[in-house]
C-alpha positions, 0 to 999 in steps of 0.5 A: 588585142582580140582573141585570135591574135592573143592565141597567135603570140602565145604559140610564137612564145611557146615555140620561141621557148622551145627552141632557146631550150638546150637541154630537153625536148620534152615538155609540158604545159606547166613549162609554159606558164610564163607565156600565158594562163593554163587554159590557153597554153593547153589549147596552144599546144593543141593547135601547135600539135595540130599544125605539125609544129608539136607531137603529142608523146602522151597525155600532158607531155610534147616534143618537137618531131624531127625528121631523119634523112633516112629513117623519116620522123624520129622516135621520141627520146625516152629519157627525156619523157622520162626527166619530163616525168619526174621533174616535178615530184620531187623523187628520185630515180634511176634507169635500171638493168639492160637499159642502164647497160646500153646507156653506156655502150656496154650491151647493144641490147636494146629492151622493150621495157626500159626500167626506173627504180624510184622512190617514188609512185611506181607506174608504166607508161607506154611509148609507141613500142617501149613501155617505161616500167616505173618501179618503187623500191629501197633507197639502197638501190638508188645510190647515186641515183641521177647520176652517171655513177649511179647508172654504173652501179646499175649496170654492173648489177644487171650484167653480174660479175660474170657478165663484168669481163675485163674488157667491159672493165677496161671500157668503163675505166677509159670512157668514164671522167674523173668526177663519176670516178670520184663518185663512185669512189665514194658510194663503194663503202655503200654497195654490195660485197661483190660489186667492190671489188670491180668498181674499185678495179674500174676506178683504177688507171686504165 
């Protein structure tokens, strides 16, 4: 097989893969190693960029553009650059303050820096007009980091007690499973004094 041709199959593998994939629509170089060596798979991505196929996001990460009927190409998921990010290193991590709120329906406010506290390397990495604020901090403040519990936690301290009204309260006790209940269950002993009064209030019927 000549060169041109070999180029050719690993673009078909790599958008082949790209869309058996479910779970993502954020990807790297390094999900593709099975397809062929890095050097190649880079130019792949670059010829599949070129070609429309592919968006570039930043440096090293892609996703597949999608139109809107109404508001043209879509922007790209944050969150999923931001699992792209962390899938390799091995640290934990977990969306803090306004944006965790507006990840559970409980504030329309969107921010224009979306914060990740990580026990990680802290860095900031712009994303057309958002920046993903990557910051390191103790592991108190990563219970349940990862987890649906754990962005509960985050928050109730973002909105405060003031902020957790009886109707915000009533909202997380009807939309939340039974599995994040649990957790949170678990992970009250380990919280501030003040937050376990109403995580316990949320865990409660309805």
């Amino acid at each position: 097989m000549d060169e041109r041709l070999k180029s050719q199959a690993i673009e078909r593998s790599i958008l082949r893969a790209i869309r058996a994939t479910k779970s993502a629509s954020t990807f790297s170089a390094k999900d593709f190693l099975h397809v062929g060596n890095p050097p190649a798979i880079r130019k792949a991505l670059e010829r599949l960029t070129k070609n429309g196929d592919l968006r570039r996001i930043r440096r090293g990460f892609y996703d597949r553009p999608r139109a809107h009927p109404l508001l043209g190409q879509t922007a790209p998921d944050p969150m999923d650059l931001v699992r792209g990010v962390m899938k390799d290193t091995g640290a934990q991590w977990q969306v803090s303050g306004a944006y965790a709120a507006n990840q559970l329906r409980l504030s329309e406010q969107v921010p224009a820096k979306i914060v990740i506290l990580t026990d990680g390397a802290p860095r900031k990495i712009p994303l057309g007009k958002l920046v993903l604020d990557f910051r390191r901090t103790a592991p108190r403040n990563l219970l349940g980091a990862g987890t649906r519990a754990g962005l509960v936690i985050q928050a109730i301290r973002h909105l405060r007690a003031s902020g957790m009204t009886p109707a915000i309260i009533g909202r997380l006790q009807r939309q939340l499973d039974p599995d994040t209940k649990a957790e949170l269950v678990d992970l009250v002993p380990k919280t501030a004094a003040w937050m376990q009064p109403i995580i316990q209030r949320i865990v409660s019927s309805a």
